[in-house]
C-alpha positions in Angstrom: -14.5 8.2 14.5 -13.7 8.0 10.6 -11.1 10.2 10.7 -9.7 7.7 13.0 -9.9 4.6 11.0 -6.8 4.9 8.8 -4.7 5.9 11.7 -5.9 2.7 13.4 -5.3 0.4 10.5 -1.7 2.1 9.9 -1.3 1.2 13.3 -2.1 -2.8 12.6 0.2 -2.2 9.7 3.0 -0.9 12.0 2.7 -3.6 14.1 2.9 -6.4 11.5 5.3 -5.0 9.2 7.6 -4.1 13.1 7.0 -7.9 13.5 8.0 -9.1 10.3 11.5 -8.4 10.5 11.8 -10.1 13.5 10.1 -13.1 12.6 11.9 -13.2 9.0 15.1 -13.5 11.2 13.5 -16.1 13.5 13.0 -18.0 9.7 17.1 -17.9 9.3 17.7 -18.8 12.9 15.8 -21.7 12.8 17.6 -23.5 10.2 20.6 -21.3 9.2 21.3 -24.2 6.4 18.0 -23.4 4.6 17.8 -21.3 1.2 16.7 -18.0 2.0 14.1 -18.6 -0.5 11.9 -21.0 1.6 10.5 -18.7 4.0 10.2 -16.1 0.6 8.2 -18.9 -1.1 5.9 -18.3 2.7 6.1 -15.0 2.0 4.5 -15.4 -1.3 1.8 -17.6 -0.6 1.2 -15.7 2.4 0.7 -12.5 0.1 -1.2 -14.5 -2.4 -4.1 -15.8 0.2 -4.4 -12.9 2.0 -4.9 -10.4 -0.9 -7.2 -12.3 -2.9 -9.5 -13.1 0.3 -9.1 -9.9 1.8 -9.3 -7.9 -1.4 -13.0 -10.1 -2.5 -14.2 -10.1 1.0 -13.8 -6.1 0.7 -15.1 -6.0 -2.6 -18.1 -8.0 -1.8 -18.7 -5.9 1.3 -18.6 -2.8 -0.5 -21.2 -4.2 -3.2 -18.0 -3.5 -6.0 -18.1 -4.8 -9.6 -16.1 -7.7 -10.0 -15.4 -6.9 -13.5 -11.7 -5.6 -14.4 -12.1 -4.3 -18.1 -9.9 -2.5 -19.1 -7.3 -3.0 -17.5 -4.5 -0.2 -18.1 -4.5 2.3 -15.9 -7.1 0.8 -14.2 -7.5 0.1 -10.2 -6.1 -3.6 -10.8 -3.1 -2.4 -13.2 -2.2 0.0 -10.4 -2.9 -2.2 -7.9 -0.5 -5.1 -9.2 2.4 -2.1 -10.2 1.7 -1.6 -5.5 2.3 -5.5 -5.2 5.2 -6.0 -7.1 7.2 -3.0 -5.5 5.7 -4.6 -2.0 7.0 -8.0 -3.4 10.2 -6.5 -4.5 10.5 -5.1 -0.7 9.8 -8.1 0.8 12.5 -9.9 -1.3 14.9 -7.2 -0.5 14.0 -8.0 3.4 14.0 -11.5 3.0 18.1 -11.0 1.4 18.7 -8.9 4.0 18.4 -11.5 7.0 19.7 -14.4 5.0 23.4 -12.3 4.6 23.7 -11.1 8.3 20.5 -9.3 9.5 18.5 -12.2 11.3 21.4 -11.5 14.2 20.5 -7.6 14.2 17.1 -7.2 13.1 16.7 -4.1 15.3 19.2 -2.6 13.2 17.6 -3.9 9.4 14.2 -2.6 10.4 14.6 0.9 11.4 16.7 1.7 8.0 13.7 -0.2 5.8 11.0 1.6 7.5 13.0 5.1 8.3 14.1 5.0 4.6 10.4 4.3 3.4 8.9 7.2 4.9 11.6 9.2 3.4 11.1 7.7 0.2 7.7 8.2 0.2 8.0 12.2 0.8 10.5 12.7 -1.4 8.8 10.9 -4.4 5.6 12.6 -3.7 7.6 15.9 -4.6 8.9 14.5 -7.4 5.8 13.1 -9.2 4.0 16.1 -8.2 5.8 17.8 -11.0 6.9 21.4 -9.0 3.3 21.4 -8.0 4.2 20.7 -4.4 6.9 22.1 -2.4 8.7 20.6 0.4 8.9 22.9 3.1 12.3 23.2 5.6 10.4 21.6 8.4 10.4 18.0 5.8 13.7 18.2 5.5 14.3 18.7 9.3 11.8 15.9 9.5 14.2 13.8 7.1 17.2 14.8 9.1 15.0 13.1 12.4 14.3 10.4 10.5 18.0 9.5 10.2 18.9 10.4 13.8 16.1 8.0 15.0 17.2 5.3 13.0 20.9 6.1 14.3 19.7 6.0 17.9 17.3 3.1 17.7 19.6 1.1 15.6 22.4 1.8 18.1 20.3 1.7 21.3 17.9 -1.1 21.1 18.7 -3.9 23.7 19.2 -7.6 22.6 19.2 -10.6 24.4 22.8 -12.7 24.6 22.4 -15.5 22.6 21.3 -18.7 24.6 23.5 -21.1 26.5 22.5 -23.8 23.3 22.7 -21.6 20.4 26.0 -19.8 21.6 27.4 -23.5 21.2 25.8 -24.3 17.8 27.7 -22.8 14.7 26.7 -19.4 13.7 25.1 -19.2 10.7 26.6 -17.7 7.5 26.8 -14.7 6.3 26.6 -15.3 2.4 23.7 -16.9 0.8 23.4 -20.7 0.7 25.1 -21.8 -3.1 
């Protein structure tokens, strides 16, 4: 059964981060006048609540030291250098379905999380330093990668908009000045 666990809790990730596109677009639907940094401000204290409460809760379960000295290149310098590039990602997201992609958020999501997994392949060769070698069967998998995001992007049904929001404006493409 442990050799289970992280497949199960990447599985809760998949279906929160496959949800949070979605609901991010629901955020510029709702009020297509709002700055796109409203629901980012959510996003933020969102992040903020959860990771401190999840991350003591944790630490406190394990018995961990609550002590952070020193800090470089320690756990919590590392661990902030994870959250900004999360932060930056959920920024990049957030821009993303405030200039067009609440209407097609089938289409945003496959190239964030079909790009990601790529990303994270190829930069694991790269900071291995020629220690690791990727194999033809990654690069066939990075070539599948791109053809699912082709054919989910392309072939993922959507509902016609609404008899009520096909007669309000639509909203705008370019962020709010």
């Amino acid at each position: 059964m442990r050799t289970a666990l992280p497949f199960l809790f990447a599985l809760v990730t998949a279906l929160a981060w496959g949800l949070y596109g979605p609901t991010l677009g629901q955020a510029r639907l709702a009020d297509a006048t709002a700055s796109p940094f409203k629901p980012y401000l959510g996003i933020g204290i969102a992040y903020l609540v959860v990771a401190i409460a999840g991350g003591a809760v944790g630490m406190w379960l394990r018995g961990d030291s609550f002590s952070f000295a020193p800090v470089a290149g320690s756990s919590l310098a590392w661990g902030f250098a994870a959250g900004l590039l999360g932060a930056i990602g959920a920024f990049g997201l957030t821009m993303a379905m405030f200039t067009g992609g609440a209407r097609i958020p089938h289409a945003v999501m496959p190239v964030v999380f079909g790009g990601a997994v790529t990303i994270t392949a190829i930069s694991t060769l790269f900071l291995s330093g020629g220690r690791l070698r990727g194999g033809p069967m990654l690069w066939v998998g990075i070539a599948g990668v791109l053809l699912s995001v082709l054919l989910i992007t392309t072939n993922t049904p959507h509902a016609p908009p609404s008899a009520s929001k096909a007669a309000a404006p639509a909203p705008s493409d370019s962020p709010p000045s």
